[in-house]
PDB file with SEQRES, HELIX, SHEET and CRYST1 records, atoms N, CA, C and O in Angstrom:
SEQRES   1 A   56  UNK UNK UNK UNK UNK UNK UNK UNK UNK UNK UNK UNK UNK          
SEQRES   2 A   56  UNK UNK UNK UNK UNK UNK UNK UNK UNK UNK UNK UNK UNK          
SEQRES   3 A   56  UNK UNK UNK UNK UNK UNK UNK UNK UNK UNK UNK UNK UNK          
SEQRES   4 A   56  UNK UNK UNK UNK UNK UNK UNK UNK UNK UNK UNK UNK UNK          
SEQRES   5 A   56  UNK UNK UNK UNK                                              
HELIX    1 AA1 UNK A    2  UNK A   21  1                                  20    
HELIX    2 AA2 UNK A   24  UNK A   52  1                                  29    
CRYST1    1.000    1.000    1.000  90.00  90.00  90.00 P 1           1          
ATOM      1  N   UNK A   1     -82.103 -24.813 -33.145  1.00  0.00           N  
ATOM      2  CA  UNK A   1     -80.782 -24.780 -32.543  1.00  0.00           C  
ATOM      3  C   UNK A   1     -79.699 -25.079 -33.577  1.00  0.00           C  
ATOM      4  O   UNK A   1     -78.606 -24.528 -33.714  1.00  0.00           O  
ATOM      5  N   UNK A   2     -80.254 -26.087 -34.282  1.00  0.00           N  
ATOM      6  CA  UNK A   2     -78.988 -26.318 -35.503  1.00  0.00           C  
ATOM      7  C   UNK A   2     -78.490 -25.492 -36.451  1.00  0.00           C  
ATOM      8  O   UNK A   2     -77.448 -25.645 -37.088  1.00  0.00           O  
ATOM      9  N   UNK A   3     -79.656 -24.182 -36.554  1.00  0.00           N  
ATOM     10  CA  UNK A   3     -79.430 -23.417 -37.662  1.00  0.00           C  
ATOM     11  C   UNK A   3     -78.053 -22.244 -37.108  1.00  0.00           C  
ATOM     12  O   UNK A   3     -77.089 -21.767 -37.707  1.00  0.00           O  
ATOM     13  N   UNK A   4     -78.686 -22.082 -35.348  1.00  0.00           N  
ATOM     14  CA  UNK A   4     -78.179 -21.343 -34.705  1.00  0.00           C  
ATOM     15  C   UNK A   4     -76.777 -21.291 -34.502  1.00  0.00           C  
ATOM     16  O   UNK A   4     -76.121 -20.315 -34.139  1.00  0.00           O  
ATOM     17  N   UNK A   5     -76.264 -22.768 -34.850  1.00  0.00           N  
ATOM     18  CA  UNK A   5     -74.850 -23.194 -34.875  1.00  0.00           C  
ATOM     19  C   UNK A   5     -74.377 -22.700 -36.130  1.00  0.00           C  
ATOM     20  O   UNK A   5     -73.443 -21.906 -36.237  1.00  0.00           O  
ATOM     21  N   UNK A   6     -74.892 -23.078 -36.873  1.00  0.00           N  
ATOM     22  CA  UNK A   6     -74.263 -23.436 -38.635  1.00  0.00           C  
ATOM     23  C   UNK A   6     -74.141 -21.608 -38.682  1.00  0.00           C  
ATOM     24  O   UNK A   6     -73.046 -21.145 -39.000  1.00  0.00           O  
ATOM     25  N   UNK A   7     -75.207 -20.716 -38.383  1.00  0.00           N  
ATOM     26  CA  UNK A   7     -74.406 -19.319 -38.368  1.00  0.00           C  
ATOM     27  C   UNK A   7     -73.423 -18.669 -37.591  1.00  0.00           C  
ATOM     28  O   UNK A   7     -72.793 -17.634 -37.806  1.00  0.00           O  
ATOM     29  N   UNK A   8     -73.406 -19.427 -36.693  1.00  0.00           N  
ATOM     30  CA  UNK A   8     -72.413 -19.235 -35.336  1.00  0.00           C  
ATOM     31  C   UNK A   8     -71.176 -19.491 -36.101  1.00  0.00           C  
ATOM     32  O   UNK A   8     -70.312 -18.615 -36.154  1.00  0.00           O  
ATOM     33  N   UNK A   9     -71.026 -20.630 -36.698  1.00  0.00           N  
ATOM     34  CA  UNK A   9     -69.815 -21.080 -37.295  1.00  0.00           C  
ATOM     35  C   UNK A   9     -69.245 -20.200 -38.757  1.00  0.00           C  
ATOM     36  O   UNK A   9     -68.055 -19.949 -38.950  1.00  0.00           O  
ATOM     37  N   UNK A  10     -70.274 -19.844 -39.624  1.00  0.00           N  
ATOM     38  CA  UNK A  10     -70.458 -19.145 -40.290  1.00  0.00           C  
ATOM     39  C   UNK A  10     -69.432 -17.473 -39.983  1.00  0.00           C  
ATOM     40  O   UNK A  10     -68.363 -17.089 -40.458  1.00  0.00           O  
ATOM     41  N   UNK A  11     -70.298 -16.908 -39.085  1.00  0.00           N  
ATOM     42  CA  UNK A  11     -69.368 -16.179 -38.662  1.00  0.00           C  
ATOM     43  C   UNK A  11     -68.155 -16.234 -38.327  1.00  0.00           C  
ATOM     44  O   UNK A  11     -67.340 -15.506 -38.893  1.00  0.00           O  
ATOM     45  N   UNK A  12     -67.903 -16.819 -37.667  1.00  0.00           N  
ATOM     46  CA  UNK A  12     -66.227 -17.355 -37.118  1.00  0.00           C  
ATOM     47  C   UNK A  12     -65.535 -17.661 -38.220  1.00  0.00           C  
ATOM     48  O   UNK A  12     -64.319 -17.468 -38.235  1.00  0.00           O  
ATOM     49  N   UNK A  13     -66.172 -18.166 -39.272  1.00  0.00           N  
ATOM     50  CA  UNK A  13     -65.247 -18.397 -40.735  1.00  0.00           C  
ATOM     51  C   UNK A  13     -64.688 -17.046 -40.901  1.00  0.00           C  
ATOM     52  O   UNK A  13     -63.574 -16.622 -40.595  1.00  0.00           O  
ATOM     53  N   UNK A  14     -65.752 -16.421 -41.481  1.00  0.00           N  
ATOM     54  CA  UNK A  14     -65.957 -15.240 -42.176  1.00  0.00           C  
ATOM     55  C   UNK A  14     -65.374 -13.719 -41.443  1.00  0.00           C  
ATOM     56  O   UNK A  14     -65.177 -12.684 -42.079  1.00  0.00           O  
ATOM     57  N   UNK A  15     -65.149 -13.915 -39.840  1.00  0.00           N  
ATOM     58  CA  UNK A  15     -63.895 -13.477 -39.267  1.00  0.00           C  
ATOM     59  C   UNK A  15     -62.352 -13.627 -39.091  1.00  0.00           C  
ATOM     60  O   UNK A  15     -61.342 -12.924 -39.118  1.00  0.00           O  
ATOM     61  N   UNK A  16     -62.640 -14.640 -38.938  1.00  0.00           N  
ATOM     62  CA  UNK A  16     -61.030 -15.833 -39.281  1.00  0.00           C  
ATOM     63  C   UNK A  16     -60.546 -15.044 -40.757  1.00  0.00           C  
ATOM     64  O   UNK A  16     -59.448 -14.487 -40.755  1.00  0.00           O  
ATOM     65  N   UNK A  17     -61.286 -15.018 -41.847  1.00  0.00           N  
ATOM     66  CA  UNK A  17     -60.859 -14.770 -42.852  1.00  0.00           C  
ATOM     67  C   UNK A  17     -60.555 -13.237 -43.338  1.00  0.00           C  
ATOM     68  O   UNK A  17     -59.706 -12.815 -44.123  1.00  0.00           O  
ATOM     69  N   UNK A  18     -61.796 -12.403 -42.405  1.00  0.00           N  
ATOM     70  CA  UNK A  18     -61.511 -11.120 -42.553  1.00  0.00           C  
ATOM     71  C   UNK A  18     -59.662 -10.788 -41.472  1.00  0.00           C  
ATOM     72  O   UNK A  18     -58.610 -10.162 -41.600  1.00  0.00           O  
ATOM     73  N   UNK A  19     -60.070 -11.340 -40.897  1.00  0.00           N  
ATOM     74  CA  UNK A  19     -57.944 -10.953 -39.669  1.00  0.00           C  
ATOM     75  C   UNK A  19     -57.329 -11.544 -40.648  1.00  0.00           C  
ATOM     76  O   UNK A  19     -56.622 -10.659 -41.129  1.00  0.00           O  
ATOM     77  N   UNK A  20     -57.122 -12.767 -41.401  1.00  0.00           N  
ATOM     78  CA  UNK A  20     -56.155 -13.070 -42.325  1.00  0.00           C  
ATOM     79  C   UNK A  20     -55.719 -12.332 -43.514  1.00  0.00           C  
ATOM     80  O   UNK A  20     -54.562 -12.268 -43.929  1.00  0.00           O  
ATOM     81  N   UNK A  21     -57.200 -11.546 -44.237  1.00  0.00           N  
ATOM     82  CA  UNK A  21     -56.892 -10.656 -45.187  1.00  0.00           C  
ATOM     83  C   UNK A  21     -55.949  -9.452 -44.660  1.00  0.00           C  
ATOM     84  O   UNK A  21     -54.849  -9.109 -45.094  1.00  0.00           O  
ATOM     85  N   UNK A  22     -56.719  -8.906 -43.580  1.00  0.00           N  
ATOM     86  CA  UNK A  22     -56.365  -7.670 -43.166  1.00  0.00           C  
ATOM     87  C   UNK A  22     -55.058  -7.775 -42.379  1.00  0.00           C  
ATOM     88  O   UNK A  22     -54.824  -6.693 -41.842  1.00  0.00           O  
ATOM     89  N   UNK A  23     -54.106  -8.711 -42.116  1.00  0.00           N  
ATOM     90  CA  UNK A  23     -53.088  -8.356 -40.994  1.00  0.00           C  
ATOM     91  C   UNK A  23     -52.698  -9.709 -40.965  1.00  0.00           C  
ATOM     92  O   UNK A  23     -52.650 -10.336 -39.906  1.00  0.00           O  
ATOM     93  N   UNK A  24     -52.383 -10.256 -42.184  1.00  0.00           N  
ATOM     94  CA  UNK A  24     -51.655 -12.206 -42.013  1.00  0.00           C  
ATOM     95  C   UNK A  24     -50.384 -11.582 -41.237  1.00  0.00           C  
ATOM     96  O   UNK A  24     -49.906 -12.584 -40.705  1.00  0.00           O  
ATOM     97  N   UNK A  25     -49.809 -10.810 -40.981  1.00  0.00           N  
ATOM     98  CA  UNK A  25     -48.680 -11.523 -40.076  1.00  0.00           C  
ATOM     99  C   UNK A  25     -48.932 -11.763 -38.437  1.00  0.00           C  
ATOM    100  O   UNK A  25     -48.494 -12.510 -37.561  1.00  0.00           O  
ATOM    101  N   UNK A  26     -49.669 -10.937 -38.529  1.00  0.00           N  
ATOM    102  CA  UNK A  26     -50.570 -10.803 -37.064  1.00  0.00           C  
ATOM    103  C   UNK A  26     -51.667 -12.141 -37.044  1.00  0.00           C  
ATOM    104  O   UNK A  26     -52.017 -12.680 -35.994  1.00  0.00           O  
ATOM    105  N   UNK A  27     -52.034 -12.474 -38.111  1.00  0.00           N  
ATOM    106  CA  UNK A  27     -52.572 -13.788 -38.156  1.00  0.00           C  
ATOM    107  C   UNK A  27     -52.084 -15.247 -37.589  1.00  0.00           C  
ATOM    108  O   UNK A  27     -52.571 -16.148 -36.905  1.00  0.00           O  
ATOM    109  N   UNK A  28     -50.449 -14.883 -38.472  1.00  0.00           N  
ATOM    110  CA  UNK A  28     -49.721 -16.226 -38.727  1.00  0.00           C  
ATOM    111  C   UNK A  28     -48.837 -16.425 -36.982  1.00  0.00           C  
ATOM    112  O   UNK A  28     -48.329 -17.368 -36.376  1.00  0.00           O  
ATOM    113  N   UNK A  29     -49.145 -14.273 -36.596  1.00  0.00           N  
ATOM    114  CA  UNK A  29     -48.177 -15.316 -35.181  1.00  0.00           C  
ATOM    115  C   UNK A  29     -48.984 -15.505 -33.992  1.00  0.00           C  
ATOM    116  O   UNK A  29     -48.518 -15.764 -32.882  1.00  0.00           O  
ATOM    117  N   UNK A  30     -50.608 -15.320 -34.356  1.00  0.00           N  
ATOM    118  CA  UNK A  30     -51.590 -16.315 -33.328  1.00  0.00           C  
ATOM    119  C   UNK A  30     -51.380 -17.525 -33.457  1.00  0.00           C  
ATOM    120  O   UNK A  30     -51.124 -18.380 -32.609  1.00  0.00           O  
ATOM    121  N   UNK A  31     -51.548 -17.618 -35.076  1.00  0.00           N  
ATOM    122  CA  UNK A  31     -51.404 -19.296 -35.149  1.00  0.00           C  
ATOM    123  C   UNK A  31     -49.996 -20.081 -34.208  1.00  0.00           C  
ATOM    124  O   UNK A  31     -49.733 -21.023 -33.460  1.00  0.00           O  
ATOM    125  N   UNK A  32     -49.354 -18.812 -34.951  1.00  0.00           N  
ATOM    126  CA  UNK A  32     -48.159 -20.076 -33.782  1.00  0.00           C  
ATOM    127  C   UNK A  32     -48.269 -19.768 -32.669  1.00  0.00           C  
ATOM    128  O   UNK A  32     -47.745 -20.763 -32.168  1.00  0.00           O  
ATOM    129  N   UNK A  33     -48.520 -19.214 -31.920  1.00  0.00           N  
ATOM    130  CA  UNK A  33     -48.921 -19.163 -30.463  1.00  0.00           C  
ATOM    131  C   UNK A  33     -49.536 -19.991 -30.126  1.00  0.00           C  
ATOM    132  O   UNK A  33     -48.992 -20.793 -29.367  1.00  0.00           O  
ATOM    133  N   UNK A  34     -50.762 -20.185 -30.458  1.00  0.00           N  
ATOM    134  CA  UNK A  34     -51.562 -21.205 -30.628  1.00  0.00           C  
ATOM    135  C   UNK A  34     -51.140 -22.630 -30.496  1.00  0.00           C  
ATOM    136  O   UNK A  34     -51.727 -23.323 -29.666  1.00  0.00           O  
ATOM    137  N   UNK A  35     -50.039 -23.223 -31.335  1.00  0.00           N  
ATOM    138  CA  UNK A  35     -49.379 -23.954 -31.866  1.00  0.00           C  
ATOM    139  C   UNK A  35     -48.539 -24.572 -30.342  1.00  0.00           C  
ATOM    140  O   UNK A  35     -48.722 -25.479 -29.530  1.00  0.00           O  
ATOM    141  N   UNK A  36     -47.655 -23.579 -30.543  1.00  0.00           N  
ATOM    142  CA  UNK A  36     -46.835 -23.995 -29.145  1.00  0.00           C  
ATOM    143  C   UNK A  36     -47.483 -24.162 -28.196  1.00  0.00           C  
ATOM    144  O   UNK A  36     -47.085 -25.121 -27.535  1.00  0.00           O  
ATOM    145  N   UNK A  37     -48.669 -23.463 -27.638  1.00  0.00           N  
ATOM    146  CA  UNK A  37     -49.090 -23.719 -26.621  1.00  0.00           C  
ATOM    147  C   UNK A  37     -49.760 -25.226 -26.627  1.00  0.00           C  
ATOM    148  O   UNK A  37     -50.027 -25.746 -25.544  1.00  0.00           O  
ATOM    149  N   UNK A  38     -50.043 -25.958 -27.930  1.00  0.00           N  
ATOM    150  CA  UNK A  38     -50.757 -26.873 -27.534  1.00  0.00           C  
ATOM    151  C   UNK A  38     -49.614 -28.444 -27.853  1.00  0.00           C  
ATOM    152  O   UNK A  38     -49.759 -29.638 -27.592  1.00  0.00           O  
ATOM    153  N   UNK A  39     -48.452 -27.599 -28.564  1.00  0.00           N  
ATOM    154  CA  UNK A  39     -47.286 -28.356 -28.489  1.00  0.00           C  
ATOM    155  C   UNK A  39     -46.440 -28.538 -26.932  1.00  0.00           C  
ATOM    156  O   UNK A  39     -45.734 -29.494 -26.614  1.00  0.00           O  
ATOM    157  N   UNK A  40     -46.755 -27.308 -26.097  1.00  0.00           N  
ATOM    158  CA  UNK A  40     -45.707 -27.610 -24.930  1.00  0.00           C  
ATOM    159  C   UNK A  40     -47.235 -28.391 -23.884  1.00  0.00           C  
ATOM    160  O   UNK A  40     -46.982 -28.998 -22.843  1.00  0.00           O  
ATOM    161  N   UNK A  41     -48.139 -28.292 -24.189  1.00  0.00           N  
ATOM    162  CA  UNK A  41     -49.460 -28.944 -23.700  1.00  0.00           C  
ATOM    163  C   UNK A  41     -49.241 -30.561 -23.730  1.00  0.00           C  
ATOM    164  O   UNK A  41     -49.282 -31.174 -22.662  1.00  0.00           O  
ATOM    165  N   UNK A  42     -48.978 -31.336 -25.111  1.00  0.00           N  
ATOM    166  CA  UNK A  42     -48.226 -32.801 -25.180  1.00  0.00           C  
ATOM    167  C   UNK A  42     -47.422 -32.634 -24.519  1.00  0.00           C  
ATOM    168  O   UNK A  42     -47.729 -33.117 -23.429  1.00  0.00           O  
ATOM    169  N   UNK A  43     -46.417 -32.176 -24.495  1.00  0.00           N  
ATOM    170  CA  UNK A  43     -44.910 -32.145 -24.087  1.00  0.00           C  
ATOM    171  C   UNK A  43     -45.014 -32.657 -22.579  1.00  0.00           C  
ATOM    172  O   UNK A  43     -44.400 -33.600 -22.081  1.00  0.00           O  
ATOM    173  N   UNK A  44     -45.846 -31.892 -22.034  1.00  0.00           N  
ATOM    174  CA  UNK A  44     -45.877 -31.818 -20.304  1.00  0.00           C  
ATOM    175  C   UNK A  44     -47.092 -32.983 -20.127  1.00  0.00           C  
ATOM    176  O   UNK A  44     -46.875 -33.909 -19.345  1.00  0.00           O  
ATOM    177  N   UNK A  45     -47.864 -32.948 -20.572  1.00  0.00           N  
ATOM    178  CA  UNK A  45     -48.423 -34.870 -20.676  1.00  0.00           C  
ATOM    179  C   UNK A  45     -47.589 -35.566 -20.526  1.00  0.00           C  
ATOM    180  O   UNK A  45     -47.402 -36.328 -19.577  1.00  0.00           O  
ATOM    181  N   UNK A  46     -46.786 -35.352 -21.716  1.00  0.00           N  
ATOM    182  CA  UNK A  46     -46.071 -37.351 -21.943  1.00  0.00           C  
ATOM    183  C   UNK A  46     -45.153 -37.053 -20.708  1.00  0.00           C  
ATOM    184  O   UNK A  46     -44.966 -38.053 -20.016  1.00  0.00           O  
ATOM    185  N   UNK A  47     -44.427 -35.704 -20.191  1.00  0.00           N  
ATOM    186  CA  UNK A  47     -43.918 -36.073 -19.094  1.00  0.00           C  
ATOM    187  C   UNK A  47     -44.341 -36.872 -17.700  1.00  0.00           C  
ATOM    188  O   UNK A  47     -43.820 -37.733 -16.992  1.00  0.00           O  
ATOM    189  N   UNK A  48     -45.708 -36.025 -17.699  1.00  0.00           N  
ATOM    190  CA  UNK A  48     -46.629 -36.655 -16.531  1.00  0.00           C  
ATOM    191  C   UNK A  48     -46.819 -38.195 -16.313  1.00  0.00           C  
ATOM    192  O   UNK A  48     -46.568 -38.956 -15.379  1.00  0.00           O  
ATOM    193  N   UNK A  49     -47.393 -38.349 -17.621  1.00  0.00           N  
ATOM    194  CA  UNK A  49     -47.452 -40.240 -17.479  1.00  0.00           C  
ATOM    195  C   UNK A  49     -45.810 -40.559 -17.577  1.00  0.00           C  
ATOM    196  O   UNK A  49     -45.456 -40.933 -16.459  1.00  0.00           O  
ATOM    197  N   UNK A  50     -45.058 -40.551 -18.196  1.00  0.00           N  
ATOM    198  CA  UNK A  50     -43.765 -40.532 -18.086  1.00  0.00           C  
ATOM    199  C   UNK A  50     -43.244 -41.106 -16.933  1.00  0.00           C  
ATOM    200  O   UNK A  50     -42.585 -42.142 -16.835  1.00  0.00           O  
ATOM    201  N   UNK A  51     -43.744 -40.031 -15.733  1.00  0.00           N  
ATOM    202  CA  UNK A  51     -43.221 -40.198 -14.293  1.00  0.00           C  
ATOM    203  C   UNK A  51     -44.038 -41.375 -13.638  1.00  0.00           C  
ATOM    204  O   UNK A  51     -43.619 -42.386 -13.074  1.00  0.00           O  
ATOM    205  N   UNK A  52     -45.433 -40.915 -13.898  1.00  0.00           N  
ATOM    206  CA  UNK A  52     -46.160 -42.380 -13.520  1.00  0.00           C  
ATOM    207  C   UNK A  52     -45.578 -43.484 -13.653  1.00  0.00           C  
ATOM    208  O   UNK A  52     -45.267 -44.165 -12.676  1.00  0.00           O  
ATOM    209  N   UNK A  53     -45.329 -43.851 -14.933  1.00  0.00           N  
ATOM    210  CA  UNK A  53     -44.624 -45.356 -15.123  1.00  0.00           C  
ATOM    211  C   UNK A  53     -42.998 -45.448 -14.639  1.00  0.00           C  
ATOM    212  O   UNK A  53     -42.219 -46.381 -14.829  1.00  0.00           O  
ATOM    213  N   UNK A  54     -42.808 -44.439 -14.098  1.00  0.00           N  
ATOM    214  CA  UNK A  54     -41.321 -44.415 -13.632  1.00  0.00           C  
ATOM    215  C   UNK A  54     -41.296 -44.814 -12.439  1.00  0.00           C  
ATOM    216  O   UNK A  54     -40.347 -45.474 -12.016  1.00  0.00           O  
ATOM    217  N   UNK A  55     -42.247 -44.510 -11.752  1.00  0.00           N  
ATOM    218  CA  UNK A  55     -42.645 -44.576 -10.360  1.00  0.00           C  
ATOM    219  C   UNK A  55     -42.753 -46.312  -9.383  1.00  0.00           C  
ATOM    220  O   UNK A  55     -42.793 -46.594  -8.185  1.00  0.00           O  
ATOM    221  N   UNK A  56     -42.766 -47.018 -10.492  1.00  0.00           N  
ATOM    222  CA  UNK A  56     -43.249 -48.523  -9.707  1.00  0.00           C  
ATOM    223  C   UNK A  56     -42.008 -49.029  -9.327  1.00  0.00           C  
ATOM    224  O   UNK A  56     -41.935 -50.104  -8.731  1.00  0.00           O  
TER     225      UNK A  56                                                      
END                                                                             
């Protein structure tokens, strides 16, 4: 099973790297997609507890 990972991961490098060669701008605006989504992801957390402690 462990080996099964380490090529699993392997690949995913070695794709990651083939989309970056071939098409970085198309790369760079997953990444930020990516990005924001896990930036407006905090965002709407800290609101949540936010309200919690607002609440007492």
């Amino acid at each position: 099973m462990q080996k099964a990972k380490k090529i699993f991961w392997w690949i995913v490098v070695l794709f990651l790297l083939y989309a970056i060669f071939t098409s970085p701008n198309e790369a760079a605006g997953i990444v930020n997609a990516i990005w924001d989504v896990l930036v407006n992801g905090v965002e709407n957390l800290a609101k949540f507890f936010d309200a919690l402690l607002q609440k007492n």
